[in-house]
C-alpha positions as CSV (number, residue, x, y, z in Angstrom):
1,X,-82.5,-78.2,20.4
2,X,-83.6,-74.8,20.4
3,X,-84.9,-73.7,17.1
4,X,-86.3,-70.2,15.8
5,X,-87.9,-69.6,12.4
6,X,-89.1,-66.5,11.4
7,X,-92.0,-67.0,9.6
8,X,-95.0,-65.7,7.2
9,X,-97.7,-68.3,7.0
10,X,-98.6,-67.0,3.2
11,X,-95.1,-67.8,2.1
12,X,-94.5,-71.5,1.0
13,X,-90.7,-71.5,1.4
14,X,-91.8,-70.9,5.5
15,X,-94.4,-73.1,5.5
16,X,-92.6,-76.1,4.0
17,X,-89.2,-75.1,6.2
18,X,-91.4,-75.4,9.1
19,X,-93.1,-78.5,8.2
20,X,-89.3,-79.8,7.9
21,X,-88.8,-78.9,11.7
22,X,-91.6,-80.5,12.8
23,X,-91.0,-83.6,10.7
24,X,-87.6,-83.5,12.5
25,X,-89.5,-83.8,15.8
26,X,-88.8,-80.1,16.7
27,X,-91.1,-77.6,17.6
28,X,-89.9,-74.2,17.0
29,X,-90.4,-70.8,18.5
30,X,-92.5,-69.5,15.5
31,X,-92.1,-65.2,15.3
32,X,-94.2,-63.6,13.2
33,X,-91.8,-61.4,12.4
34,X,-93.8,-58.8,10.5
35,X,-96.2,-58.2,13.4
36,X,-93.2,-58.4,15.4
37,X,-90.6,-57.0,13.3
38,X,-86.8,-57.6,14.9
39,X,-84.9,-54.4,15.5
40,X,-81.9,-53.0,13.5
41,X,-79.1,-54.7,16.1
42,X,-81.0,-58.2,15.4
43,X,-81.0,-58.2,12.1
44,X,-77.5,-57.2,12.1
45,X,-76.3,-60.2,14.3
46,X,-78.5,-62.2,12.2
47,X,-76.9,-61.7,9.4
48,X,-73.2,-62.1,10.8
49,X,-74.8,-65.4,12.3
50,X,-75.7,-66.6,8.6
51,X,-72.8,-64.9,6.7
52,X,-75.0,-63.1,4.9
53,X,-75.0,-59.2,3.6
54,X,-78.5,-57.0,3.5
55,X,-78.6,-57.5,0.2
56,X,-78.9,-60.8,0.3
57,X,-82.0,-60.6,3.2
58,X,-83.9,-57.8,1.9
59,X,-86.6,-59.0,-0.4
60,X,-85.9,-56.8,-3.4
61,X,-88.8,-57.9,-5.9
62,X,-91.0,-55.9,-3.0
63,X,-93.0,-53.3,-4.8
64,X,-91.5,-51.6,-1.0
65,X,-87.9,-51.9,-2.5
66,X,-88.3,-49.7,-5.5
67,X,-91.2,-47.3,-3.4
68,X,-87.9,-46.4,-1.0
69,X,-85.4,-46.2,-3.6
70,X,-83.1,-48.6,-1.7
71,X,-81.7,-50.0,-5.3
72,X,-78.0,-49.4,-4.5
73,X,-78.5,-48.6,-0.9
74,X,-75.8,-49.9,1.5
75,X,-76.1,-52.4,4.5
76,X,-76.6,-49.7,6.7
77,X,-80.0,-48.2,4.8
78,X,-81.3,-51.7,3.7
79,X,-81.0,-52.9,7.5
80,X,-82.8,-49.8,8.7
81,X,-85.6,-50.2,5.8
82,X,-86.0,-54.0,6.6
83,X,-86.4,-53.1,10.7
84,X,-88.6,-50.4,9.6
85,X,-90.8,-52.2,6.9
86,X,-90.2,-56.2,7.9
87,X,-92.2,-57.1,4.6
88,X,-88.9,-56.3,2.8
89,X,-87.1,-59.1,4.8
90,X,-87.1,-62.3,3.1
91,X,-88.0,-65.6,4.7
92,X,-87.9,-68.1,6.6
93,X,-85.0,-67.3,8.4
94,X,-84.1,-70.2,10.6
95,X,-81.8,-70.0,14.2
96,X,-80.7,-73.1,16.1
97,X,-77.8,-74.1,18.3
98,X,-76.1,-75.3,14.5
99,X,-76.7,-72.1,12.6
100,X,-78.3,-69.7,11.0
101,X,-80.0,-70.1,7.4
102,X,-82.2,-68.2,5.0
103,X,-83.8,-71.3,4.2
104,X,-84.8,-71.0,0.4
105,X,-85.6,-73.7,-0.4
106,X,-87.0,-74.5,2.7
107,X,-84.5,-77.6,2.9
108,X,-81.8,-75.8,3.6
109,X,-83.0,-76.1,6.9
110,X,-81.8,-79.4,7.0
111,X,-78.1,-78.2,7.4
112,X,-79.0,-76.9,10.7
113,X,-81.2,-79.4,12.4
């Protein structure tokens, strides 16, 4: 199974829905996706993927959220803002053959494996 997580090693939601993968036998593509940040179309198709709005990605207890105003922004401003400034996009975000999950807790991942 082919499994993606996006990860930030200083986050313990990532950390323990990685050690979930691994536990499951898998080892995952791991993206740092702050030093590689995915593009506007990704996140987008991302987010269909999971069901999910921008809202619902976009990490708005970031000091970021409130810097660029984006309280009240719409899907097409907070998808910019998170491609532009991927600290704002929450995590892990998990992508396997079974789904896509924001996997807080990390045991959502579960549901996908």
């Amino acid at each position: 199974m082919a499994v993606t997580i996006w990860h930030n090693a200083a986050c313990g939601n990532s950390r323990g829905a990685l050690k979930l993968i691994r536990d499951a036998g898998v080892e995952p593509v791991i993206v740092d996706y702050v030093a590689t940040p995915p593009d506007a179309a990704t996140l987008r198709r991302v987010l269909d993927d999971a069901g999910l709005g921008a809202l619902e990605l976009v990490r708005s207890k970031e000091p970021l959220f409130t810097e660029l105003g984006l309280s009240g922004a719409d899907e097409a401003a907070l998808v910019a803002a998170m491609a532009a400034h991927p600290r704002l996009i929450n995590r892990p975000m998990v992508i396997t053959d079974k789904g896509t999950r924001l996997c807080r807790p990390p045991e959502r991942v579960l549901d996908i494996l």
